[in-house]
C-alpha positions, 0 to 999 in steps of 0.5 A: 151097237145096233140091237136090231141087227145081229147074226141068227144061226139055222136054229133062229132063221127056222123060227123066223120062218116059223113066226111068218106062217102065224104058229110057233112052239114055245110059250106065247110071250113078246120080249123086249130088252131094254136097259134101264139106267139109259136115259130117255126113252131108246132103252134097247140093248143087245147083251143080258147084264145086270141093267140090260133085262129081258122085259115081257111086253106082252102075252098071247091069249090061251098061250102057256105064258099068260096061263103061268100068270106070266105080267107085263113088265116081268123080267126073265132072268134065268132059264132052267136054273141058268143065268142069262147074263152074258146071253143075247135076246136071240140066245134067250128065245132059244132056249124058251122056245121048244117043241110042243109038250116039253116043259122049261122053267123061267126065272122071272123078277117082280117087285124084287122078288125073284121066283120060277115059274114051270111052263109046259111049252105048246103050238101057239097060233098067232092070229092075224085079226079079230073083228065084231060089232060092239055096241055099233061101232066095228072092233078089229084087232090086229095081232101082227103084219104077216103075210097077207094080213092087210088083205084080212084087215080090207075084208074085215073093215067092208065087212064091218061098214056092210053092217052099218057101223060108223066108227072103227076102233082098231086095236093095235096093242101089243102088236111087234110089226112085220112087213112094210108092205103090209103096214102100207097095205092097211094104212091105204085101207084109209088113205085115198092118196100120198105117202104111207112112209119114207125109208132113209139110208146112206144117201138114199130116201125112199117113199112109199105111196099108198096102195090101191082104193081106200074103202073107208069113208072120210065121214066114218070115225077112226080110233086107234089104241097103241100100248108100248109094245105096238112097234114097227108097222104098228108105228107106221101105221099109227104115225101116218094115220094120226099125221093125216089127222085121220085117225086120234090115237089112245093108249100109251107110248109106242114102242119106238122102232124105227128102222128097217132090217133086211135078212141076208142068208148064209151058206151054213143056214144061218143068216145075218139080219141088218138094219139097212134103213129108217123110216119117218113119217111124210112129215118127217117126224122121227119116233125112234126111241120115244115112240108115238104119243097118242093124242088121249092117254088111256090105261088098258091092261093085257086082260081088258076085253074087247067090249071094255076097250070100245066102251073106255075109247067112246068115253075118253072122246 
């Protein structure tokens, strides 16, 4: 009943292990499953079936999938001519993903319609961060919380405060989340002291505190810009930053994942991956399932530039 844990064979733990290293072989896409005809807004499922659909969330820039012309909001609904009904979203990623150069053909719904689309597979490098000066105020993208990246987030916020700017407008729009320590790491960029995040399991709660010196002024001005695919770390950070009254947030509903998976290996190379517990803000504020609101709605598309996202956040405030 959980749709955050299941069983991974070897075949899933190896692109797991894949995805922390910042490079996959497949298309380029993020996916989310979710059932439609389930009221409010927690719509994840576990199964394909006619209401539970594999929704593309997001695409990568130069990836095979935003190259086919794949959308937000498309449903997949076949792989190489077969049904996914009855797969499980593990199974679909599967049979997407591939060695570099090999081609696979999705089936994907829009509007009613239903067409295939030929997709030549290839290595897809996630990048952790972007940053530039827009028109004097700091741009950073954050694509995930690998391994380090809070580490290249701190180096890219001095850097950006060592030219002079005085506002930071952090994008975290279509970022899935990753390690705790990381979203704790970036949050504590900002936070000179307290709590990041709490953790709750069967009679245990956990905070976690904020990690070494924040580096960025109390005076300098913090804009974060969330879509519906920032989820888990993204959420954390978001949460506790707009909590604190640190940061106004801009863009649409988060995700709304709120628990923490832990990987247990198995002999045969496979593993079992479990929610062991949820997390909440400092203030106790829960956003599983309808995911933080931000303070100013903003519609940004996948194609919105960097420049056009910095120039409608300066015009929304």
């Amino acid at each position: 009943l959980d749709p955050n844990s299941g069983d991974l064979d070897p075949e899933a733990v190896s692109r797991l292990e894949q995805e922390e290293t910042g490079q996959i072989e497949g298309i380029g896409a993020l996916v989310s499953a979710e059932d439609e005809t389930v009221p409010g807004e927690n719509k994840q499922c576990s199964v394909i079936s006619d209401t539970c659909r594999i929704i593309i969330v997001g695409t990568f820039e130069g990836a095979p999938a935003r190259e086919a012309g794949l959308l937000p909001d498309d449903a997949i609904v076949g792989v190489n001519g077969e049904s996914i009904a009855g797969w499980s979203l593990e199974e679909v990623t599967a049979r997407v993903r591939g060695p570099a150069g090999t081609p696979v053909t999705l089936t994907i719904e829009r509007d009613g319609s239903r067409f295939d689309v030929p997709i030549v597979r290839a290595a897809v490098v996630i990048p952790a961060i972007e940053f530039e000066v827009i028109d004097s105020v700091g741009y950073i993208k954050l694509y995930s919380f690998s391994n380090r990246a809070d580490e290249q987030f701190e180096e890219a916020v001095l850097s950006l405060l060592g030219s002079g700017v005085r506002h930071l407008v952090v994008d975290l729009r279509d970022n899935p989340g990753g390690f705790l320590d990381t979203a704790i790491g970036v949050a504590s960029v900002f936070l000179p002291d307290g709590e990041v995040v709490v953790t709750e399991g069967p009679g245990t709660r956990i905070p976690y505190r904020v990690t070494g010196t924040a580096v960025v002024p109390s005076d300098v001005k913090v804009d974060i810009v969330v879509n519906r695919a920032s989820a888990s770390a993204s959420e954390v950070v978001s949460g506790v930053l707009q909590e604190r009254g640190r940061a106004t947030l801009f863009g649409e509903n988060t995700f709304g994942k709120n628990t923490v998976q832990q990987r247990f290996d198995l002999p045969n190379g496979g593993a079992l991956r479990l929610t062991i517990a949820r997390w909440v803000t400092p203030g106790d504020h829960d956003f599983g399932g309808g995911g933080i609101a931000p303070d100013v709605q903003l519609e940004l598309d996948q194609s919105t530039e960097p420049a056009e996202v910095v120039a409608a956040v300066k015009a929304a405030s």
